[in-house]
C-alpha positions in Angstrom: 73.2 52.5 71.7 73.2 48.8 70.0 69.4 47.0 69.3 69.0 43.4 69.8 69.1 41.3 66.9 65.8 40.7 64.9 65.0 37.5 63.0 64.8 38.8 59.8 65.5 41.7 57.9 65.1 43.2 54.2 68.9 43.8 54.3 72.1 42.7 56.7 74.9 45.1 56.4 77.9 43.5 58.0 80.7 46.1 59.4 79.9 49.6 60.8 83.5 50.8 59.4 82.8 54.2 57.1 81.9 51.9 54.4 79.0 49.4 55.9 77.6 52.3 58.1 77.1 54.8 55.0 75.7 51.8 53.1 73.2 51.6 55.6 72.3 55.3 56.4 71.9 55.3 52.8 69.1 52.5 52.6 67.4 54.1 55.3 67.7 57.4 53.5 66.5 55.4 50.1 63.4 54.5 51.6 64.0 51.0 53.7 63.5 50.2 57.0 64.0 46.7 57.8 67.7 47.1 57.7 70.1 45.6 59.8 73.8 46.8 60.8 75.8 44.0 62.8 79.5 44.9 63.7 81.3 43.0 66.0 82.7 45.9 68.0 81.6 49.7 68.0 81.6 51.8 64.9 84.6 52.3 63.6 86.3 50.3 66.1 88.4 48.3 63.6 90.7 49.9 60.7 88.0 53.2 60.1 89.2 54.3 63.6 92.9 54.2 63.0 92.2 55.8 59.3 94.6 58.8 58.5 91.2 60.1 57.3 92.7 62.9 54.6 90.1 64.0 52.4 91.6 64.7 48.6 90.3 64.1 45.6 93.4 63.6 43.6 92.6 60.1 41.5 93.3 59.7 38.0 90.4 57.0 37.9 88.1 59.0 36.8 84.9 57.4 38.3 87.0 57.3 41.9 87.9 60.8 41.2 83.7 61.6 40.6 83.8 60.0 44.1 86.2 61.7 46.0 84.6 64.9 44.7 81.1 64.2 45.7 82.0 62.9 49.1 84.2 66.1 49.5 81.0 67.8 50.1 78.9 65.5 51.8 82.1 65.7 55.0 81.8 69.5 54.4 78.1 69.3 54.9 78.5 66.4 57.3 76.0 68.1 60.5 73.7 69.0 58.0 73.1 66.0 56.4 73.3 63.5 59.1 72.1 65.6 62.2 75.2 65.3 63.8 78.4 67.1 65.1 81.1 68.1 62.4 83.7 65.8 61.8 85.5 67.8 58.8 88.8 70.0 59.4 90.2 72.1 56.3 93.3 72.5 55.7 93.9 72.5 51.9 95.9 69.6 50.2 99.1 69.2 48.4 101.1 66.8 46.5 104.5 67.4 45.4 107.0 65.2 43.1 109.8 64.7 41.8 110.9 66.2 37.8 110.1 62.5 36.9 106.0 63.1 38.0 105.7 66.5 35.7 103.6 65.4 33.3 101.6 62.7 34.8 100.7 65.4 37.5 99.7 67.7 34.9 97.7 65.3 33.1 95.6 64.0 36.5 95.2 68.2 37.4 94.1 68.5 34.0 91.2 65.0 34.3 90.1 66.4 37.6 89.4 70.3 36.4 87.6 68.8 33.9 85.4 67.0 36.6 85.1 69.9 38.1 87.6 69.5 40.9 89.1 72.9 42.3 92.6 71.9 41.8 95.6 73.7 40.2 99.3 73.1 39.4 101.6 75.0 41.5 105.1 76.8 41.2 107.6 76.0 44.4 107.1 79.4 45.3 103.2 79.4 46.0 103.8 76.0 47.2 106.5 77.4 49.9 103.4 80.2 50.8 101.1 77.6 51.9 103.5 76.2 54.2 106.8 78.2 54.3 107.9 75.2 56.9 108.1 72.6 53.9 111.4 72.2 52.2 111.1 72.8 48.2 114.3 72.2 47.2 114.0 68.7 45.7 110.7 68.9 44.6 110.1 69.2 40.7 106.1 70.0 40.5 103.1 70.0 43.4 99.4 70.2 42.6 97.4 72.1 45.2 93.3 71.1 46.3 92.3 74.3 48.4 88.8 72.6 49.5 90.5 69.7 51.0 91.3 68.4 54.7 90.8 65.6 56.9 88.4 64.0 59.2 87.9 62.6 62.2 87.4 59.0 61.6 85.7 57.8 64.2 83.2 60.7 64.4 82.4 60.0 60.5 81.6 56.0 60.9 79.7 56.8 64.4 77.6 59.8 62.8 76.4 58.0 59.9 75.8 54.9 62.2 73.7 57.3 65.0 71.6 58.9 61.7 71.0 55.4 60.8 69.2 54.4 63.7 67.5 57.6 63.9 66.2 56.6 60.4 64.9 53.6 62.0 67.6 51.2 61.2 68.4 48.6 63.8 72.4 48.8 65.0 73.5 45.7 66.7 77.1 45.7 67.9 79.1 43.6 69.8 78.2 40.7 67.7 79.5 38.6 65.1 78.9 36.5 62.2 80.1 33.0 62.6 78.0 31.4 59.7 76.8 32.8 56.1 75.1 29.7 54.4 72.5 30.3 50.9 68.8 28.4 51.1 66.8 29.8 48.4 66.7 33.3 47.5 67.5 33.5 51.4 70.5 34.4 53.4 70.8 32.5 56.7 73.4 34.6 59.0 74.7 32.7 61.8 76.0 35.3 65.1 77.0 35.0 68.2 73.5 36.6 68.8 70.9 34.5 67.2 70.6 33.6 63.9 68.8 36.1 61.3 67.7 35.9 57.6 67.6 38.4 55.2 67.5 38.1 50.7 69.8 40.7 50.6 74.0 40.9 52.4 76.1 43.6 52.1 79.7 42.8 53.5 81.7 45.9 54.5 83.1 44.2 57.3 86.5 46.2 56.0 89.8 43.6 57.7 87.2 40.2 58.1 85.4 40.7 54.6 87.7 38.0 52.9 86.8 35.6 55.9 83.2 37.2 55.8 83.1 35.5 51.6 84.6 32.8 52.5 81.9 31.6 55.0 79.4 32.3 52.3 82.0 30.1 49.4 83.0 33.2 48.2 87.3 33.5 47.6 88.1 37.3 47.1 91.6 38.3 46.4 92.5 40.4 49.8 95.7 41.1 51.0 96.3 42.4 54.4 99.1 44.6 55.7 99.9 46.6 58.4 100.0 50.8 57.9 101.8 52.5 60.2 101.1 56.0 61.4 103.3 58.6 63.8 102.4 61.5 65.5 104.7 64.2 66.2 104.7 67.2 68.2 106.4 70.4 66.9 106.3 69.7 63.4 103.6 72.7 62.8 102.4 71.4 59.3 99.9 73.6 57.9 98.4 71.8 55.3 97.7 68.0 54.2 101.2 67.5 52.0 101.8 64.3 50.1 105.7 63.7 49.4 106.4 62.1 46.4 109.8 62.4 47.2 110.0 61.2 51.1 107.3 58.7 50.0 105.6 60.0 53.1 102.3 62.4 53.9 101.9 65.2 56.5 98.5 66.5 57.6 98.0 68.7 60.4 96.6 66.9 63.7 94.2 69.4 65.8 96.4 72.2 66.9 99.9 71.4 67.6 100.4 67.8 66.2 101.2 66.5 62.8 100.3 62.7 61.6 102.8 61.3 59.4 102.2 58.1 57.2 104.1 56.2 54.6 103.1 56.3 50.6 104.6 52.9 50.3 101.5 50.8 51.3 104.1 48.0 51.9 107.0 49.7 53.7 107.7 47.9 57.2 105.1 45.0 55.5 103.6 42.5 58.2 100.8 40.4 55.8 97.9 39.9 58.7 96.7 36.5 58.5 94.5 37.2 61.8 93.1 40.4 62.2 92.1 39.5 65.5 95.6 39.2 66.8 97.3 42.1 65.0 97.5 44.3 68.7 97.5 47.9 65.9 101.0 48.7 67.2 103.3 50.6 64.9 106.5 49.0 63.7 109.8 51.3 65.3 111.6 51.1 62.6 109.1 53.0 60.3 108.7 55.5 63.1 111.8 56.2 62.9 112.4 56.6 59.3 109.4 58.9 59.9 111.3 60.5 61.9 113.9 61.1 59.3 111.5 62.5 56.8 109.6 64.8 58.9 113.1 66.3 60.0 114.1 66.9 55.8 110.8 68.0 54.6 110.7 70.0 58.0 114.3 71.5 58.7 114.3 73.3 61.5 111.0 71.6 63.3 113.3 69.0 65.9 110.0 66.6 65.3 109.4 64.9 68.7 107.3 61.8 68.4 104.1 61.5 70.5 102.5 58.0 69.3 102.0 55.4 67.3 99.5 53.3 65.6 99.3 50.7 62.6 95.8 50.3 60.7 95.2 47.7 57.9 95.4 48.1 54.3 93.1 45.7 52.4 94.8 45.3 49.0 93.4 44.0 45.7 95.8 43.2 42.9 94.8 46.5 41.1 94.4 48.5 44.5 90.9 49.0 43.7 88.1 47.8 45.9 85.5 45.0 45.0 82.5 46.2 44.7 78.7 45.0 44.1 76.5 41.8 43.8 78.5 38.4 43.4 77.5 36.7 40.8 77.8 33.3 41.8 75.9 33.9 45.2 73.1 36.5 44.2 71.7 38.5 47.3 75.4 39.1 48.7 76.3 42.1 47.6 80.8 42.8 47.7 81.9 46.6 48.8 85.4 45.4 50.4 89.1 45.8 49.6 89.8 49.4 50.2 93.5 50.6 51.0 91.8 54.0 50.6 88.0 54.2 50.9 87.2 56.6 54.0 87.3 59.5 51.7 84.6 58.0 49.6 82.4 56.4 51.8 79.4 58.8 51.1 79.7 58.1 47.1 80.3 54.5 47.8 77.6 54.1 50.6 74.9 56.1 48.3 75.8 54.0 45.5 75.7 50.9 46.8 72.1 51.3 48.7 70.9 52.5 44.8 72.2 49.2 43.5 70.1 47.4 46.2 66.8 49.8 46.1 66.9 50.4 42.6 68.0 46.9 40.7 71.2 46.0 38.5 71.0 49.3 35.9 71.4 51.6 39.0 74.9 53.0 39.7 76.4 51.8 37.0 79.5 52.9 37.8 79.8 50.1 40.3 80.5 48.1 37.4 84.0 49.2 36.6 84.7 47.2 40.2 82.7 44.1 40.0 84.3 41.0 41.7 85.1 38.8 38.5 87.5 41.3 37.1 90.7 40.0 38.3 89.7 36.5 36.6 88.4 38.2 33.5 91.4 40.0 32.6 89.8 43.4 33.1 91.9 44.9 36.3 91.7 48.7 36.9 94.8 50.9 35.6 94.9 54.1 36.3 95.3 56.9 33.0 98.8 58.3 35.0 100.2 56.1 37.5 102.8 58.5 39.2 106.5 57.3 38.7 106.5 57.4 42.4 104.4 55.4 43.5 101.5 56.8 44.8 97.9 55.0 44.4 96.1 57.1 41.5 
């Protein structure tokens, strides 16, 4: 149920995508009221709701690792904490390489069981147990996360939006910004609603945070492409299985379907210069190379496609989001540029509101992702980039 839009407001989160609606469930749950959620749709209406929505916590960056790992239990404990139905599947999660990703496997399994991430390494064999439908024969190495799974997407972004407003946030949807302009220590955000003034922005407004900036005289480095996604009937995966070989990933889709996405963030590239006109139609010619992998790492399974989709990845030059206050326009505060960030949107969420509630020493580890990084010569490299390919 959307609120009408108030004049004014301690904080304006703009975009209820995973990210902006846990940054506001998380003011609300820090203590603030006055807090304002504007999305131009419904939650999760944009690129949250056509998420793959795997939940893994298999980063080499540490601090995104710490991340994944305490989100992990916020989706298991997702009723609990937000009062609403669960949106978390398990399945367990795998990912399995070539002879070429040996050691940098074994050197991320060994980062994360020092976080204290329940992963292991595993042989072909136990690999083969979990799923005796996968094909081993060309993989080298696999790593294993028994506590992982998927989510439903739209569920997610809509819960924590729904707890927010129970909280006594104000939701406004079906509106958009049109104008973001300084006066003061005041933000003045024009919508198709009103106009409404706040000291504080957050913009989470995921595939329009680049245009979002730039009404505000911000440039962030945002790329957009399109990601596409299949669905396939009688594939019968039983767990979440990134390929390091097919540069693909398999999860399990309810009962009898499997999603089926590429690794290669670029592969069947369209660069979106208009969000608003890209119609989230998958490109043929990855649903059928889809098809192609599914039937290798899957003999037997005759994979029969059901649908398609393409989301938006929203890519940084280091694949890393943006994240906290920009320092030439203090009150606006960055958490944009994910190509992966549903997993973490509890961490990211609670951490940003702690920035906001708390002042600049809080969540320090928002620091390692501050906007001026790319200019300062200080972009994000993961400790083992896989050989393959895969965002670490």
């Amino acid at each position: 149920m959307a609120d009408a839009l108030p004049t004014s407001a301690d904080v304006v989160v703009i975009g209820a995508g995973c990210i902006g609606a846990s940054t506001a469930v998380h003011l609300v749950m820090a203590g603030m009221r006055n807090v304002v959620l504007i999305e131009k749709g419904a939650p999760a209406s944009m690129t949250t709701g056509w998420s793959s929505a795997i939940v893994r916590q298999h980063y080499s960056q540490p601090t995104f690792a710490r991340w994944a790992r305490d989100s992990l239990i916020v989706w298991r404990q997702f009723a609990d904490a937000f009062g609403v139905a669960p949106v978390f599947t398990p399945t367990g999660w795998a990912i399995a390489g070539s002879a070429a990703d040996v050691e940098p496997m074994r050197r991320c399994v060994e980062l994360l069981r020092g976080l204290g991430v329940q992963t292991e390494l595993l042989s072909l064999e136990d690999l083969a147990a979990l799923d005796p439908s996968v094909l081993i024969d060309d993989f080298g190495c696999a790593a294993y996360e028994p506590d992982a799974g998927y989510c439903d997407p739209r569920a997610a972004a809509t819960g924590f939006a729904q707890a927010f407003q129970r909280g006594g946030g104000t939701a406004v949807y079906g509106v958009r910004v049109t104008g973001v302009q300084g006066s003061g220590d005041t933000w003045i955000l024009q919508t198709t609603a009103g106009t409404i003034q706040s000291p504080r922005i957050v913009n989470a407004a995921g595939a329009y945070a680049r245009w979002i900036a730039a009404l505000a005289g911000i440039q962030i480095p945002i790329e957009h492409y399109a990601h596409d996604i299949s669905v396939f009937g009688t594939v019968g995966a039983r767990i979440a299985l990134y390929d390091l070989v097919g540069s693909a990933y398999y999860r399990p889709n309810g009962v009898d379907e499997t999603l089926v996405g590429s690794m290669n963030w670029s592969e069947g590239a369209r660069v979106l210069d208009d969000p608003d006109a890209f119609p989230c139609l998958a490109n043929p010619q990855v649903a059928a190379r889809h098809s192609r992998v599914v039937a290798h790492r899957y003999p037997g399974s005759k994979p029969r496609l059901v649908r398609g989709h393409a989301g938006i990845y929203f890519i940084t030059p280091d694949r890393y989001p943006i994240l906290g206050e920009a320092p030439e326009a203090p009150g606006l505060f960055l958490a944009c540029g994910f190509s992966h960030g549903f997993k973490v949107s509890p961490a990211i969420g609670r951490a940003i509101a702690a920035r906001i509630t708390q002042g600049a020493s809080a969540a320090p580890e928002l620091d390692e992702f501050h906007p001026t990084r790319f200019t300062e010569g200080q972009a994000i490299r993961p400790l083992y980039p896989y050989v393959s390919g895969i965002q670490t």
